[in-house]
C-alpha positions in Angstrom: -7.5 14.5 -14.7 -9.6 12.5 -12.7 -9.8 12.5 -8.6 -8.0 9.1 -8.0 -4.7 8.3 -6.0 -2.9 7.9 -9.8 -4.1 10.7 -12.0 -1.7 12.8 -13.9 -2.6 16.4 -13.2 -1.8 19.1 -16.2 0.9 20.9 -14.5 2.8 17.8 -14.4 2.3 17.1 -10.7 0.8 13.1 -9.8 -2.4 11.9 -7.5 -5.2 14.0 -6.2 -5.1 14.8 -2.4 -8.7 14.6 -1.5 -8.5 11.0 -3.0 -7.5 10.0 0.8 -7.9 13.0 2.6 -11.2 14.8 3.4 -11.2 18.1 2.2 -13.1 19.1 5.2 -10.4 17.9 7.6 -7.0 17.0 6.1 -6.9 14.3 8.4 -4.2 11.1 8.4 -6.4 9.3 10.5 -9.2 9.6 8.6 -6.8 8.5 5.4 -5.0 5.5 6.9 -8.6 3.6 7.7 -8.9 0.6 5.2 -12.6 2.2 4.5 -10.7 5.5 2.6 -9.1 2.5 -0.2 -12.1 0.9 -0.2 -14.1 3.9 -2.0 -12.2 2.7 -5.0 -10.9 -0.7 -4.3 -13.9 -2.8 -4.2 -16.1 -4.8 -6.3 -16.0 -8.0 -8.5 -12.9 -5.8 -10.7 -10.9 -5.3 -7.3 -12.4 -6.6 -4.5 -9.3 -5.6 -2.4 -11.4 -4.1 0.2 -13.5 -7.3 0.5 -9.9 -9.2 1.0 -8.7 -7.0 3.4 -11.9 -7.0 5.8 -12.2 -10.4 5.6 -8.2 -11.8 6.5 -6.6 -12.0 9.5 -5.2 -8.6 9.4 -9.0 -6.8 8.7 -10.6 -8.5 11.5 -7.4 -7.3 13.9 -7.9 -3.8 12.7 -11.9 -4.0 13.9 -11.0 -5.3 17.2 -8.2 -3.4 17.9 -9.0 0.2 16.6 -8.7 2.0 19.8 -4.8 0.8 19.6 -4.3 1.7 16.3 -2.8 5.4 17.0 -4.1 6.5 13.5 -3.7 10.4 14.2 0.6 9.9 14.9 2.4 12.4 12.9 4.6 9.4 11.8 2.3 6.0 12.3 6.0 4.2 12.5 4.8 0.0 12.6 6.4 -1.3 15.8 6.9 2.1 17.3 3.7 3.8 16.7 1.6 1.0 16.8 1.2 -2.5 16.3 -2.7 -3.4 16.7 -3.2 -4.7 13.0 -2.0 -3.5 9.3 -4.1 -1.4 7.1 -3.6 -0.6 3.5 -1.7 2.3 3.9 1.0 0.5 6.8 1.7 -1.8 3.8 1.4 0.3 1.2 2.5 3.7 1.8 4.2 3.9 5.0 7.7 4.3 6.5 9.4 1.2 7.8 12.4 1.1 9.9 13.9 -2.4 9.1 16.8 -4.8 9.3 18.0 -3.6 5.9 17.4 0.4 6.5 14.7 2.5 6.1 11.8 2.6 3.2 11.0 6.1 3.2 6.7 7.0 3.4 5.4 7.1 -0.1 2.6 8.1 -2.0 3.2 5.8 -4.7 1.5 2.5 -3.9 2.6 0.6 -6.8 6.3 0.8 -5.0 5.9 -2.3 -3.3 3.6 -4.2 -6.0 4.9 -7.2 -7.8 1.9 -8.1 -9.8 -0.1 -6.3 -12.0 -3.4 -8.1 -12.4 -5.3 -5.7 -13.7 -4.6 -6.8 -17.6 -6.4 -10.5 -19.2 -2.9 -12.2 -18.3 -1.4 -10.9 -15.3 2.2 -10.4 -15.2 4.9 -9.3 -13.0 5.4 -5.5 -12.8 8.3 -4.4 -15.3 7.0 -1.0 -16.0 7.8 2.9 -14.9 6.7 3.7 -11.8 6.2 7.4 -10.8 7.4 9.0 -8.4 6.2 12.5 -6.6 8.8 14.3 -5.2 8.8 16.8 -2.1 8.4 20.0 -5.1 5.0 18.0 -6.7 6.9 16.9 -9.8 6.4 13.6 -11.2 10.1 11.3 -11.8 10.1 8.5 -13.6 11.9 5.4 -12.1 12.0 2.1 -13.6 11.5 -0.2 -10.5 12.2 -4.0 -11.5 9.5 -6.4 -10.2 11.6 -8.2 -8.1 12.9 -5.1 -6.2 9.1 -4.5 -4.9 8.5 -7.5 -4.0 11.8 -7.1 -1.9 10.3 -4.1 -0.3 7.5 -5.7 0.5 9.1 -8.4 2.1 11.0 -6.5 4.1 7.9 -4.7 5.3 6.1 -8.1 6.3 9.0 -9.0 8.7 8.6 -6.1 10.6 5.5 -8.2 12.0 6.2 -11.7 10.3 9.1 -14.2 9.8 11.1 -15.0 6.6 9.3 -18.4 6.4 5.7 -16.8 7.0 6.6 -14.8 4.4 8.2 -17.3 1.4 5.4 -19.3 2.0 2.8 -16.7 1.5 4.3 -15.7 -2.0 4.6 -19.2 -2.7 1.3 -19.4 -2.5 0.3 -16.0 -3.8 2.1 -17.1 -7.1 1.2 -20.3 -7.9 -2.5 -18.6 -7.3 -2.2 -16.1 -10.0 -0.2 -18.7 -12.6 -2.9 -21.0 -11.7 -6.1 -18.5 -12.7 
């Protein structure tokens, strides 16, 4: 065990709470903010956070914190708010879309195509885990191509299909180029 988002805990159970969320205030604000993935996230390993502050989408977030309704029991994209994107909208949260609803997760590799962490990165064919309302960790084997789906369908909440296709297009030919 560890204290990040992805340990394994003994009892079987997944993740570490106070990973995102303060022990001193259990707080979803607090653990929405891009600066709570960016404990972790940054660097020349990951520099996600560095990404993030620096696209369109960070730079939004800055200027339009005050309409970011970050303390809403649901944070609902569209409905809740629509300022600017932060890790967790993307990542974790519940969307409301054209083809149904993704349910709020804890699992952040659910809507991950690429795994670039190994030498030679590669599209995500393995297990992800998932926590379920009891604690317990399930096992689901998520196909690449269906997370990338999901994530698709969560950019068009804000962005059109075309937006979209072309940023992959791009995204991909990136990582086959490096």
């Amino acid at each position: 065990p560890n204290s990040g988002i992805g340990r394994f805990n003994p009892d079987g159970t997944l993740g570490s709470c106070n990973a995102c969320h303060s022990r001193h205030e259990f707080s979803k604000a607090l653990s929405r903010q891009p600066e709570n993935c960016g404990k972790c996230h940054m660097g020349p390993d990951h520099p996600q956070i560095e990404i993030y502050n620096e696209s369109k989408h960070g730079i939004a977030f800055r200027n339009q914190l005050s309409e970011m309704n970050l303390d809403h029991p649901e944070w609902v994209v569209g409905r809740d708010y629509s300022a600017a994107p932060t890790c967790a909208t993307c990542h974790m949260s519940r969307y409301e879309t054209a083809t149904g609803i993704q349910p709020a997760t804890h699992d952040v590799g659910l809507r991950i195509s690429w795994t670039l962490r190994p030498p030679i990165s590669m599209l995500t064919t393995s297990h992800t885990a998932i926590v379920g309302d009891d604690g317990n960790v399930a096992k689901l084997d998520v196909p690449w191509d269906k997370k990338r789906n999901d994530m698709k369908d969560v950019c068009a909440a804000c962005h059109s299909n075309s937006h979209i296709e072309g940023f992959y297009s791009q995204y991909d030919a990136l990582v086959n180029l490096y």
